[in-house]
C-alpha positions in Angstrom: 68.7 90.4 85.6 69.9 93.7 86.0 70.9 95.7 83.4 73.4 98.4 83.9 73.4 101.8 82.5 77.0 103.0 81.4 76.8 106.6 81.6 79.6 109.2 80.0 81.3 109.3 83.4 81.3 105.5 84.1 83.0 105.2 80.6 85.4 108.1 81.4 86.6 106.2 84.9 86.8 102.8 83.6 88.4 103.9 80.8 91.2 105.4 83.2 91.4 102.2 85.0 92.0 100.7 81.5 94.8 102.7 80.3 96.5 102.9 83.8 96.6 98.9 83.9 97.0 98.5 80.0 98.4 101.7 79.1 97.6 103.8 75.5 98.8 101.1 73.9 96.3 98.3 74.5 92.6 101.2 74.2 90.5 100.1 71.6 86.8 100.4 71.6 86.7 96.3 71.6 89.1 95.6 74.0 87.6 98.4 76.7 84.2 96.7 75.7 85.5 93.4 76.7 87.4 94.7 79.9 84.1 96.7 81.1 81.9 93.6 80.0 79.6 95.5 77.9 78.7 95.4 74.0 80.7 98.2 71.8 77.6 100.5 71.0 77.8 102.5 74.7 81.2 103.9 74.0 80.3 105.1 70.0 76.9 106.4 71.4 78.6 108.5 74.5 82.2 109.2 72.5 81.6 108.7 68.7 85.1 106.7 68.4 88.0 106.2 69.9 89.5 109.0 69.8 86.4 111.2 70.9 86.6 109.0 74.2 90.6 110.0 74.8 89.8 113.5 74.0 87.0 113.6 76.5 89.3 111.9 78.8 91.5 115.3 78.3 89.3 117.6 78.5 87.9 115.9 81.9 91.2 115.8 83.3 91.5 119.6 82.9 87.9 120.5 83.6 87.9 118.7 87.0 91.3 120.5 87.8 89.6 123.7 87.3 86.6 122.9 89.1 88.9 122.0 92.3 90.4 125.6 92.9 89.7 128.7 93.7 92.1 131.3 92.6 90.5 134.8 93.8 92.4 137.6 95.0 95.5 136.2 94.5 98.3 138.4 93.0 100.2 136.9 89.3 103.1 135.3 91.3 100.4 133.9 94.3 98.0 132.3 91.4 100.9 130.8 89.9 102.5 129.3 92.8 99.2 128.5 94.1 98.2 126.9 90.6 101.0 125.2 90.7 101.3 124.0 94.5 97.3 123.0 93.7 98.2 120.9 90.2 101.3 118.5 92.4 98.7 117.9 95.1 96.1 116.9 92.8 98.0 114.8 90.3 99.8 113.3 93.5 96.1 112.0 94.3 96.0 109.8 90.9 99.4 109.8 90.1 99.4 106.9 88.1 96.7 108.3 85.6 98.8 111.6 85.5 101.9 109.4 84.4 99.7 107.8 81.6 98.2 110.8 80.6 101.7 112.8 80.7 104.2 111.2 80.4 103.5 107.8 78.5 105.3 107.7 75.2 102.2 105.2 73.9 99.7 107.5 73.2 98.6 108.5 69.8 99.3 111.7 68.3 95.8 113.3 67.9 95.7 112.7 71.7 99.2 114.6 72.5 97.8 117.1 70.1 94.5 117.1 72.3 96.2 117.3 75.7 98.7 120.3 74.8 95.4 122.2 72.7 93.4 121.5 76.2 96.5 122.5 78.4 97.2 126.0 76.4 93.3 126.6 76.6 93.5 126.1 80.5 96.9 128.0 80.8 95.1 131.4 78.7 92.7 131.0 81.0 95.0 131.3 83.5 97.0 134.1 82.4 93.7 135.9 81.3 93.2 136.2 85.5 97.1 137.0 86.4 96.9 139.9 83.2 95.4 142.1 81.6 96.9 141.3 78.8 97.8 138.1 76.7 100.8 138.0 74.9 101.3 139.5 71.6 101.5 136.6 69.5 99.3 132.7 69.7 102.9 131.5 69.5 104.6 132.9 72.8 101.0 131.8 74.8 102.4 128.3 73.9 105.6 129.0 74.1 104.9 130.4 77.9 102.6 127.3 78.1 105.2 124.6 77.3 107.5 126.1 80.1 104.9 127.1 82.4 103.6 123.0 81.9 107.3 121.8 82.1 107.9 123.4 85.3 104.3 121.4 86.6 105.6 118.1 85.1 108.9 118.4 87.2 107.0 119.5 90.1 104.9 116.8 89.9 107.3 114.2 89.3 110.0 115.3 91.4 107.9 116.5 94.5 107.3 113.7 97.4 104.1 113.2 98.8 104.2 115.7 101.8 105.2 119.1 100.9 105.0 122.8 102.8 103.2 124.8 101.1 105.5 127.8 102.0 108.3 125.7 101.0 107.2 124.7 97.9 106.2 127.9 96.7 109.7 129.7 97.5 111.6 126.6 95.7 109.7 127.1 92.9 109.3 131.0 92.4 113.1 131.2 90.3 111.8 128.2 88.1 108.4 130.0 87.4 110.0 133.3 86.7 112.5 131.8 84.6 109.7 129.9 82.5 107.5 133.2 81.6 110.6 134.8 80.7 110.0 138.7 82.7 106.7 138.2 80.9 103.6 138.6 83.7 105.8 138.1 86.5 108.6 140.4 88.4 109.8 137.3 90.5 113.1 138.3 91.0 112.2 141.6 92.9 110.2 139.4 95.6 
């Protein structure tokens, strides 16, 4: 007989496959077990609990977004429309784990604690390459972030499957420079 080694990235994509078809709701250490017909003791070992295993799930999903583009000599308004151009095209790929992730009204609250800590984390990062500077305060960062991530939601949600680029960009430049608030980005003078 075979045995199978579940490894921290096996775990990760069944445990997308889980929430897609079972949503938030239904994740629990036994009943992912059960789904992935394995014993309990893989998850704690790779995750610790529960909730280690959705914040990993987080922190994947933004990790591997990273990984996927290349943002170099681009000026503030190209790496945002890029960014943001990149993020519907990506989430368009696996829209159905974006939705869960997103927008699902099921998940717990350390998790939508974990995804907004992991998105305003990503976004600095972001902002660190667009400016030389960072806001003055932790509190307008995420304020800039919750717009800034509100504008990507709508994108994502609203945009159809086939987009030009150019297009794209130019519909969403007002909606960018209206989320960072004259902040980073002169917009209106392009």
């Amino acid at each position: 007989m075979r045995r199978i080694t579940y490894t921290r990235r096996i775990i990760l994509e069944k445990t997308k496959r889980f929430i897609i078809q079972n949503g938030f709701e239904k994740l629990t250490v036994r009943n992912l077990a059960f789904y992935m017909n394995m014993s309990t003791q893989p998850i704690y070992k790779q995750f610790g609990s529960i909730q280690g295993l959705q914040d990993a799930l987080v922190k994947d999903f933004f990790q591997r977004l990273a990984n996927g583009i290349s943002l170099e000599n681009l000026e503030p308004e190209q790496l945002f429309e890029e960014y943001a151009y990149y993020f519907v095209h990506w989430v368009r790929k696996d829209y159905q784990w974006f939705s869960q992730l997103f927008l699902s009204e099921n998940r717990n609250e350390e998790t939508t604690k974990k995804l907004r800590q992991t998105s305003c984390r990503h976004f600095q990062k972001l902002w660190e390459r667009g400016s030389a500077s960072l806001p003055e305060t932790t509190l307008r960062l995420e304020q800039l972030h919750d717009n800034y991530l509100y504008v990507l939601i709508g994108a994502a949600v609203m945009t159809g499957a086939r987009v030009d680029k150019a297009q794209f960009c130019t519909a969403l430049r007002p909606l960018i420079a209206t989320a960072f608030q004259g902040e980073l980005l002169q917009l209106e003078s392009v």
